[in-house]
C-alpha positions as CSV (number, residue, x, y, z in Angstrom):
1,X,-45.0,-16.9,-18.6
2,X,-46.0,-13.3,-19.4
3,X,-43.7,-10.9,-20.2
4,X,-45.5,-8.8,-17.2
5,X,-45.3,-11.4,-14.9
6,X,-41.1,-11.3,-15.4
7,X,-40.8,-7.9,-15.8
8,X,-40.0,-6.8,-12.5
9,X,-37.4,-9.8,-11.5
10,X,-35.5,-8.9,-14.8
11,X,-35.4,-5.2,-14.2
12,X,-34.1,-5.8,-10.5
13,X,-31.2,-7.6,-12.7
14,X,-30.3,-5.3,-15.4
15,X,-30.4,-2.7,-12.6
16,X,-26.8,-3.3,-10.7
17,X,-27.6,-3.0,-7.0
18,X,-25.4,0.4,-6.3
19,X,-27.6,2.0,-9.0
20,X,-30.9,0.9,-7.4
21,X,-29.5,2.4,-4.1
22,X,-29.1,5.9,-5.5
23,X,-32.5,5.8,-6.9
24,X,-33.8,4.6,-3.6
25,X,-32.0,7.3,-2.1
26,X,-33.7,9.7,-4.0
27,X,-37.2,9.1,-3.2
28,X,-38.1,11.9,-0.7
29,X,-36.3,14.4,-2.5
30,X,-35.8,15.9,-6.0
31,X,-34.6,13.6,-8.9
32,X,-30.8,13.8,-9.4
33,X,-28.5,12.6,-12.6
34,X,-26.7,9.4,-12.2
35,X,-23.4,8.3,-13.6
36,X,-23.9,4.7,-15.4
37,X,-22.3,2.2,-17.6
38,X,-24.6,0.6,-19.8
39,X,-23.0,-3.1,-20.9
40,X,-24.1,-3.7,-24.1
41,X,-25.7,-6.9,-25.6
42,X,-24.1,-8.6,-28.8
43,X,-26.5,-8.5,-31.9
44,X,-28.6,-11.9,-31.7
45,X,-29.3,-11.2,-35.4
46,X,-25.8,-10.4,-36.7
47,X,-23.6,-11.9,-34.2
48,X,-20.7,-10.6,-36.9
49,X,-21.2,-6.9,-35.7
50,X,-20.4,-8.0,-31.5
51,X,-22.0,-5.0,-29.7
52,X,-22.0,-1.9,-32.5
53,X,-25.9,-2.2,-33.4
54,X,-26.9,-2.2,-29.5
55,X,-24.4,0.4,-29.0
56,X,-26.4,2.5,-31.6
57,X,-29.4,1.8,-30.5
58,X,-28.7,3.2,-26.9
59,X,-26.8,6.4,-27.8
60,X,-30.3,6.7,-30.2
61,X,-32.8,6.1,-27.2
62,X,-30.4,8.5,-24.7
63,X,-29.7,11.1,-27.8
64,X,-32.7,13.5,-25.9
65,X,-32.4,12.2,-22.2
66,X,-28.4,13.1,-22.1
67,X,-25.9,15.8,-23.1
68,X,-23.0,13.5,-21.7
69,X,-23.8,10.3,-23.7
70,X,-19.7,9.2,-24.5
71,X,-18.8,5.4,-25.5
72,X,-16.0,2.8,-25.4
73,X,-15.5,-0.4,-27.6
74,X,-18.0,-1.9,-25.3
75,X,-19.9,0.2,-23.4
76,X,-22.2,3.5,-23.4
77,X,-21.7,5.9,-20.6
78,X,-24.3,8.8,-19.6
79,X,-26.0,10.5,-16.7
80,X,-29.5,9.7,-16.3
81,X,-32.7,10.9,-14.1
82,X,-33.8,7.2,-12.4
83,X,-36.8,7.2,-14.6
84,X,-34.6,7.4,-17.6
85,X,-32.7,4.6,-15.8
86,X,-35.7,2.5,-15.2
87,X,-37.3,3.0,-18.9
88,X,-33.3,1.8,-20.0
89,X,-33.3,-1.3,-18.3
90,X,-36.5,-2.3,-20.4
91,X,-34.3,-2.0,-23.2
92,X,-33.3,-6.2,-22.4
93,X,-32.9,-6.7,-26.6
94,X,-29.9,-4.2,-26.4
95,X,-29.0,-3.6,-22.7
96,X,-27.3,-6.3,-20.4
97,X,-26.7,-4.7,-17.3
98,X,-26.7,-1.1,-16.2
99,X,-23.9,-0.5,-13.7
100,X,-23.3,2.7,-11.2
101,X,-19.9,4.4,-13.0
102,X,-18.0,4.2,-9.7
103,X,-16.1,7.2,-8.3
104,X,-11.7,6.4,-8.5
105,X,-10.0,8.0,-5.9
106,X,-6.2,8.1,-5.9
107,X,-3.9,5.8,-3.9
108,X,-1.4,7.5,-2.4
109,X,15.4,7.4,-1.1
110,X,16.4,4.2,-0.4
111,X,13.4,2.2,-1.5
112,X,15.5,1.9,-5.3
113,X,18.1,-0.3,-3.4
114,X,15.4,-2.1,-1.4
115,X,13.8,-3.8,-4.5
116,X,17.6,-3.9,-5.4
117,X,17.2,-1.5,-8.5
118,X,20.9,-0.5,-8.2
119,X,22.5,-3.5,-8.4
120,X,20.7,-4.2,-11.8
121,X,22.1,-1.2,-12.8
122,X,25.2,-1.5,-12.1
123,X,25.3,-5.2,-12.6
124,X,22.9,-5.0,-16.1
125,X,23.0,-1.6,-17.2
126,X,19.2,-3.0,-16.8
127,X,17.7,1.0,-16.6
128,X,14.5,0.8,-18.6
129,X,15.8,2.2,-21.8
130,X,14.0,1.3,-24.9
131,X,11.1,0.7,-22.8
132,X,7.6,2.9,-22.3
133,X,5.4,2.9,-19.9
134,X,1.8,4.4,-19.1
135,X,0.6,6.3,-16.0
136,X,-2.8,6.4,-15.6
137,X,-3.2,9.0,-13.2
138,X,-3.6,12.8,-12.1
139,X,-1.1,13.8,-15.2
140,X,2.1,14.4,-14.8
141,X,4.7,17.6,-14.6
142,X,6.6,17.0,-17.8
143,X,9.0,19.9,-17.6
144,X,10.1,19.0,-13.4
145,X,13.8,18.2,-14.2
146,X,13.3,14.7,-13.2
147,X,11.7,14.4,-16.7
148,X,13.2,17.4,-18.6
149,X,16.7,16.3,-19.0
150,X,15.9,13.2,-20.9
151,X,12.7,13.8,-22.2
152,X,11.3,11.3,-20.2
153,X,7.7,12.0,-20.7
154,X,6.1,11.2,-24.6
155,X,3.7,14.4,-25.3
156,X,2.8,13.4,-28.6
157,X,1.3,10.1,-27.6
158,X,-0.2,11.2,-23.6
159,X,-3.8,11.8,-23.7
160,X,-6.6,13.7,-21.4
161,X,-9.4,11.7,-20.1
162,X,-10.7,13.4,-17.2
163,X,-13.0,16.3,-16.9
164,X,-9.8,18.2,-16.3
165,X,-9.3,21.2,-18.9
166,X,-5.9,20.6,-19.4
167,X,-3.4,17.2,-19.2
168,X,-0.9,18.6,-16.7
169,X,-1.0,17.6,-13.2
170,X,-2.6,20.3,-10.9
171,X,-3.0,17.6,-8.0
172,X,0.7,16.2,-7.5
173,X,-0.4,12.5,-7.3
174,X,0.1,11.5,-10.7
175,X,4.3,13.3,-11.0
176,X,4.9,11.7,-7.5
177,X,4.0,8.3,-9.4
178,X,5.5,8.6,-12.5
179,X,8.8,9.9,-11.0
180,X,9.1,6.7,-8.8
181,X,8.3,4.7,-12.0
182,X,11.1,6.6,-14.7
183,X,13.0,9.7,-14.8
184,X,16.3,11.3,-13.2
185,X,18.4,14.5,-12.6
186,X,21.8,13.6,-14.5
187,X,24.8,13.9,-12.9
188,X,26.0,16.7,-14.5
189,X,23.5,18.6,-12.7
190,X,22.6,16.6,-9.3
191,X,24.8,18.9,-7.2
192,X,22.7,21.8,-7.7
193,X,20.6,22.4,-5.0
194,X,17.4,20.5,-5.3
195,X,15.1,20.1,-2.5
196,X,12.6,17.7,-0.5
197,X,9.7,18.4,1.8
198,X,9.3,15.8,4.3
199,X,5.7,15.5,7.1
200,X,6.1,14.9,10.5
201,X,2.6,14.0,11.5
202,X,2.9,14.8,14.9
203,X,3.2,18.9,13.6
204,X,0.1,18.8,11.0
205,X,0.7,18.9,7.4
206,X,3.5,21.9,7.9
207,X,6.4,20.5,5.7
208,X,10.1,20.1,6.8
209,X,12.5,21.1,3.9
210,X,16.2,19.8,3.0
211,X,18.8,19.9,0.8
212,X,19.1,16.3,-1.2
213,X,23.0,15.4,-1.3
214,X,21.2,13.6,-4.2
215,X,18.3,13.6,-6.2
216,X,16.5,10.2,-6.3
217,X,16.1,8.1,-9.6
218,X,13.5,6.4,-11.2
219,X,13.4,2.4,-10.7
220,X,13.4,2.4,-14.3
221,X,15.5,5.8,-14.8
222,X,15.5,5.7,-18.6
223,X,12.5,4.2,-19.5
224,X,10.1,6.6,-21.3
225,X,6.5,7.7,-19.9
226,X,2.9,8.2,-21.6
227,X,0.7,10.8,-19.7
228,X,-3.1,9.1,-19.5
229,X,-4.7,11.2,-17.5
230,X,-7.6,9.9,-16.2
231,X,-8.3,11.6,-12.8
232,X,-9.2,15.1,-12.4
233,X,-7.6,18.2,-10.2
234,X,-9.0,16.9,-6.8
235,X,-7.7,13.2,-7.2
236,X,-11.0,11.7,-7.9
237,X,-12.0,10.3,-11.5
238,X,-14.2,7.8,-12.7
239,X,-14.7,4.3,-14.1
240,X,-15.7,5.1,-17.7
241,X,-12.4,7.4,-18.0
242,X,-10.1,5.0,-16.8
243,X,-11.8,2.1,-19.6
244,X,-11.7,4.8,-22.3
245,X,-8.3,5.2,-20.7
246,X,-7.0,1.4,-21.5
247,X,-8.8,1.0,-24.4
248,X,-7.0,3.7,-25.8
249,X,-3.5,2.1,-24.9
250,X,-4.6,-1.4,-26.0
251,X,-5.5,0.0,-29.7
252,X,-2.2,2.0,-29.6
253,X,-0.1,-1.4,-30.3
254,X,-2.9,-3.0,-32.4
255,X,-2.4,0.1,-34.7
256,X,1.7,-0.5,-34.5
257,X,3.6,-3.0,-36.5
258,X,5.8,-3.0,-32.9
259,X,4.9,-2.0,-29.2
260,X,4.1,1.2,-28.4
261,X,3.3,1.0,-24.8
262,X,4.5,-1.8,-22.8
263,X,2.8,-1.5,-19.7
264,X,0.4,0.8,-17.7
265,X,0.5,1.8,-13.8
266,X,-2.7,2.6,-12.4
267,X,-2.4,3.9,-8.7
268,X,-6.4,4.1,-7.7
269,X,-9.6,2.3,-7.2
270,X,-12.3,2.0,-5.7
271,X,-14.4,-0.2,-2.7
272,X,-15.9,-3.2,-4.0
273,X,-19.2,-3.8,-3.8
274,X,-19.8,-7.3,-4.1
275,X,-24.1,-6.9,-4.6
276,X,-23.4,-5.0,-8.1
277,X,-21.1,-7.6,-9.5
278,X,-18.9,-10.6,-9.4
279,X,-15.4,-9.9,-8.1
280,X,-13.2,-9.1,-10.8
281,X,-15.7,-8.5,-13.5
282,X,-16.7,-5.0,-13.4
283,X,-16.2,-3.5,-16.5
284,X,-13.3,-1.8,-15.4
285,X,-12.1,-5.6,-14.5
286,X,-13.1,-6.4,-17.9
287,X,-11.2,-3.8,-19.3
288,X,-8.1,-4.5,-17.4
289,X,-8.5,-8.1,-18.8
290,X,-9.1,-7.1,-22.1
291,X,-5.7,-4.7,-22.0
292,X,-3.6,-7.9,-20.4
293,X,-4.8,-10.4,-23.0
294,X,-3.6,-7.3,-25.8
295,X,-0.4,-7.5,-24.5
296,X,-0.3,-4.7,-21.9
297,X,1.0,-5.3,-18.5
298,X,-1.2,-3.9,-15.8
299,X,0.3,-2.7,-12.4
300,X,-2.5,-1.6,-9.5
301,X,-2.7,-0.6,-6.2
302,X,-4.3,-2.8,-3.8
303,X,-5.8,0.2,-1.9
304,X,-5.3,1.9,1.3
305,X,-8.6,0.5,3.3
306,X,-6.4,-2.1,5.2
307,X,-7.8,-1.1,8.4
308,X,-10.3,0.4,10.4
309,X,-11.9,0.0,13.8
310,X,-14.3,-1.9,16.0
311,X,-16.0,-1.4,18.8
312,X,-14.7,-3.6,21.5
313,X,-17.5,-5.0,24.6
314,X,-15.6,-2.2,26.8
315,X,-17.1,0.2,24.5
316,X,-14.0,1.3,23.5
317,X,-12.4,1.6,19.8
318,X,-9.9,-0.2,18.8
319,X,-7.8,-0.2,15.5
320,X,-7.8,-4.1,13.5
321,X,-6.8,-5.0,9.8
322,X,-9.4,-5.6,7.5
323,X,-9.0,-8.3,5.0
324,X,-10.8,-9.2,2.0
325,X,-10.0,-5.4,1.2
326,X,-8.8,-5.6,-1.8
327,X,-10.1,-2.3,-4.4
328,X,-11.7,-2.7,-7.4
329,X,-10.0,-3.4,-10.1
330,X,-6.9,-4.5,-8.4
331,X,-9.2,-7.9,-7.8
332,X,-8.6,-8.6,-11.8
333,X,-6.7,-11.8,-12.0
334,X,-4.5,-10.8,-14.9
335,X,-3.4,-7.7,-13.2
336,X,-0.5,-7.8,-10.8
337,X,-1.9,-6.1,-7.8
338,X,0.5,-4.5,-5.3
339,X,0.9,-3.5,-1.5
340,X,3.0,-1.8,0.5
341,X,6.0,-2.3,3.0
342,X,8.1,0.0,4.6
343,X,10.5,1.5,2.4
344,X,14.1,0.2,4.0
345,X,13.3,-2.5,6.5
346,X,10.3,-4.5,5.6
347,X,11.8,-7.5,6.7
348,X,11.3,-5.8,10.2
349,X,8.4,-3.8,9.9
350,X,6.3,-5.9,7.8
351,X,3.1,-4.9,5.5
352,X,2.1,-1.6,6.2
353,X,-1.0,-0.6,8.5
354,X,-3.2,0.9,5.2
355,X,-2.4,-1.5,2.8
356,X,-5.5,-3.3,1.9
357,X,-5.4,-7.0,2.7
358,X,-6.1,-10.2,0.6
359,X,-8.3,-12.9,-0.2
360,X,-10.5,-11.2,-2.4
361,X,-13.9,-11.5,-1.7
362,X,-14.6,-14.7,-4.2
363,X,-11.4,-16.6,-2.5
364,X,-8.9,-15.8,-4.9
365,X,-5.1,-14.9,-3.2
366,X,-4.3,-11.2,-3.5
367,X,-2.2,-9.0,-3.9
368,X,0.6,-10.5,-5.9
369,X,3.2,-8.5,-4.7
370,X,4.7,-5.9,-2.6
371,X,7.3,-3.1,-2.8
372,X,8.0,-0.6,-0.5
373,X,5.3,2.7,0.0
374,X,6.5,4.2,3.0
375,X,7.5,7.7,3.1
376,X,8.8,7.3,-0.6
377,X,10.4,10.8,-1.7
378,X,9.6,11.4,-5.1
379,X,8.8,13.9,-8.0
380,X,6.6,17.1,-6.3
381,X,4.5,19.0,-8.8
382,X,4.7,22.5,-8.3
383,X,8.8,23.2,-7.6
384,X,7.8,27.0,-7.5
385,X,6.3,25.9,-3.7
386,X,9.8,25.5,-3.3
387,X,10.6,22.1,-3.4
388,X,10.8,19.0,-6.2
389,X,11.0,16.3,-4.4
390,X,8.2,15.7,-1.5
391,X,7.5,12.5,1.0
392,X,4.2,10.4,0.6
393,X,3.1,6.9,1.4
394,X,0.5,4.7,-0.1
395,X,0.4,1.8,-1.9
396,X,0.3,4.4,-4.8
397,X,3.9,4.6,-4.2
398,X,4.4,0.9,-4.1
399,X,3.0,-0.2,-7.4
400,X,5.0,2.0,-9.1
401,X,8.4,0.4,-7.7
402,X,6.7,-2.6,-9.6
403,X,6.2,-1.0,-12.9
404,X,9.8,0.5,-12.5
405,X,10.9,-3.2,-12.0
406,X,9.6,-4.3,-14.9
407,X,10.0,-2.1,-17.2
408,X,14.7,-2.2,-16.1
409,X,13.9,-6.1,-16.5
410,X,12.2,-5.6,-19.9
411,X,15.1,-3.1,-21.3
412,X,17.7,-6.3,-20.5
413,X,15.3,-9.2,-21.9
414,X,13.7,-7.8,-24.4
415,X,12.0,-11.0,-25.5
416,X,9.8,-10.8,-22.8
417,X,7.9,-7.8,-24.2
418,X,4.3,-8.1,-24.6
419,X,3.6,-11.2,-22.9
420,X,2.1,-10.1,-19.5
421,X,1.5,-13.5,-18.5
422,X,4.9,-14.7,-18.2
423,X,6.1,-11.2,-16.9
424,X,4.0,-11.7,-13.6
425,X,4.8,-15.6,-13.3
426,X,8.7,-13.9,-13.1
427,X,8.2,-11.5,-10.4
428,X,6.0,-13.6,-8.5
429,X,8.4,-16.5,-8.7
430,X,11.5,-14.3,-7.9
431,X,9.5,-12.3,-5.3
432,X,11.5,-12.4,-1.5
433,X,9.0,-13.9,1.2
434,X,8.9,-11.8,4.2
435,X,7.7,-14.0,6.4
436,X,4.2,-12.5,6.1
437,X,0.8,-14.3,6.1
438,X,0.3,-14.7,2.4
439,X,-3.2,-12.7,2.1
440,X,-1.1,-9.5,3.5
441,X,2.4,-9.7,1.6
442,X,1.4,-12.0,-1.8
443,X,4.2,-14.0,-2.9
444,X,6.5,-10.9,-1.4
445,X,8.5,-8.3,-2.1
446,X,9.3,-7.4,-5.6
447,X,13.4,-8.6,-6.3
448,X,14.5,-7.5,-9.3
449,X,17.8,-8.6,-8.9
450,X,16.6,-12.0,-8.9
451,X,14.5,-11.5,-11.8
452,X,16.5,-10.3,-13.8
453,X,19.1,-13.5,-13.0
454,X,16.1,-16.1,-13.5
455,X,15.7,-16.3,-17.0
């Protein structure tokens, strides 16, 4: 058959449907730049070089259609005009696929004893020391005395991916994370007056602030934290900078004679749009995969799109769970993808509302696990407001207890380190069933305790 005759078949193909959706969009109106990942084909000539002569091919052909042309190990990412788009996907010998580079959005004191954090500590001195762990998030507040005291956070090795000009947190999502995960006010000093801001959603988003009788504690208190900021000041990021983020954590231990990082917590997403790709193989899945298989652990949040509303034959709305809701990339397999219960009683309360719901949209069971993400009071940003700690739900607060878990459980068995595989066949294993359908709670909540007395 004619090349002509296939042309326009194959293009529809290299063209992800998302991207062929903007360009629709932009018919009637004035050409707009659109954010892409271009997956790369492997040289059929010298299979030897993988992707590097198709990479530089690409960056060759976009070199005077792009002034934002950046690359990973195995992909190309730029913003293009959808005729630059279209003449790309011709490009078959180098190009594979040409997907939209989705838009991450965020995820957002007893909840320590819930996943029974304190008994490890007590029982195990099991407190995350010797251990480091990523947050792949809005940045966080190094110097908030959660971090200060021990020197929780690792400058020299925390990087800036986003479009952000500087690495610290401006948006607060990223501290309220990483002080769930690591971190604590000694206690030598926890009896000076620090500070929470609670929401009562009934009065808008004016905060309540109290005096803490205590300062709350990391899961994994002294475990040490790498700053990989990959979403910007508002919360939002995007694909390409959370891959460039992994990739750069998965060549920090192939560069080491030991393990740098040990595991990574990445507290967004984003909707999954089944027409673009296969669920689980975006290539931020892929890059999630790639980081597993390297030895990383990979914590995600499911999402917070767990329900919505219908329109009943009344004509009324009324409020259901959605399943099948899981976010991209928390559909990876080899990530441990977490939701969220209430943060004291889940037994009695259950799953929470938001948190997004399981199978995924192939038939695989997700999430693995979850931990509470109810009103969790952690790290806030910006103490000159006033305040250090602050209240926030989300399963962004839940996979965090998960990291925290892991990394205490890793400080007492260190022979566990860098084998993600058995890590999440642990914690699934050990997990406590709530009694929950299995496509809402996973294999339940996260038990450290139990863990930690299994092997």
């Amino acid at each position: 058959m004619p090349d002509k005759a296939r042309s326009p078949s194959l293009k529809s193909f290299v063209i992800a449907a998302s991207i062929q959706r903007e360009i629709d969009a932009q018919k009637d109106g004035p050409p707009k730049r659109i954010a892409v990942i271009v997956c790369l084909k492997e040289s059929a000539d010298h299979p030897e070089s993988g992707v590097q002569s198709s990479k530089e091919e690409i960056k060759k052909f976009l070199s005077d259609k792009s002034d934002q042309v950046t690359d990973s190990d195995f992909y190309v990412f730029a913003c293009l005009f959808p005729e630059d788009i279209k003449k790309l996907a011709e490009l078959t010998q180098w190009v594979y696929q040409i997907w939209l580079d989705e838009t991450t959005y965020a995820h957002l004191l007893s909840s320590t004893d819930t996943v029974k954090a304190t008994s490890c500590w007590r029982t195990f001195d099991a407190r995350g020391k010797g251990i480091t762990w990523a947050v792949m998030d809005t940045g966080i507040n190094a110097d908030h005395p959660h971090f200060a005291t021990w020197n929780t956070v690792n400058r020299t090795l925390s990087r800036n991916f986003s479009s952000s000009a500087t690495p610290d947190d401006q948006e607060g999502h990223g501290t309220h994370v990483a002080g769930i995960i690591a971190g604590m006010v000694p206690a030598w000093e926890a009896g000076k007056p620090y500070r929470a801001a609670t929401f009562v959603e009934e009065e808008g988003d004016c905060p309540q602030i109290a005096d803490l009788t205590a300062p709350p504690s990391g899961v994994a208190p002294l475990a040490k934290l790498l700053n990989i900021k990959v979403l910007n000041d508002d919360g939002t990021g995007s694909a390409s900078a959370a891959i460039r983020g992994l990739e750069y954590l998965r060549k920090l231990n192939d560069v080491s004679r030991g393990i740098q990082v040990d595991g990574v917590n990445m507290s967004l997403g984003y909707p999954f749009d089944p027409k673009s790709y296969g669920c689980g193989y975006s290539p931020l899945c892929q890059e999630v995969t790639r980081a597993v298989e390297s030895g990383l652990i990979v914590v995600i949040s499911c999402g917070n799109w767990g329900y919505g509303q219908v329109k009943m034959g009344t004509g009324e709305q009324a409020a259901v769970a959605v399943v099948s809701s899981i976010t991209d990339p928390a559909n990876t397999e080899a990530a441990i993808c977490v939701g969220s219960v209430h943060k004291s009683s889940p037994h009695l309360y259950g799953v929470s509302y938001f948190s997004s719901k399981g199978p995924t949209s192939d038939g695989r069971m997700k999430p693995d696990l979850v931990a509470p993400g109810e009103k969790i009071i952690s790290c806030h940003a910006h103490p000159e407001d006033g305040y250090h700690y602050k209240e926030a739900s989300g399963t962004s607060a839940a996979a965090p207890h998960v990291s925290g878990a892991i990394a205490a459980f890793l400080s007492g068995h260190q022979e566990f380190r860098g084998d993600p595989e058995r890590i999440k066949g642990i914690f699934v294993k050990t997990a406590t069933d709530l009694g929950r359908d299995r496509a809402y709670q996973g294999a339940g909540m996260v038990d450290l305790l139990r863990a930690m007395m299994s092997v």
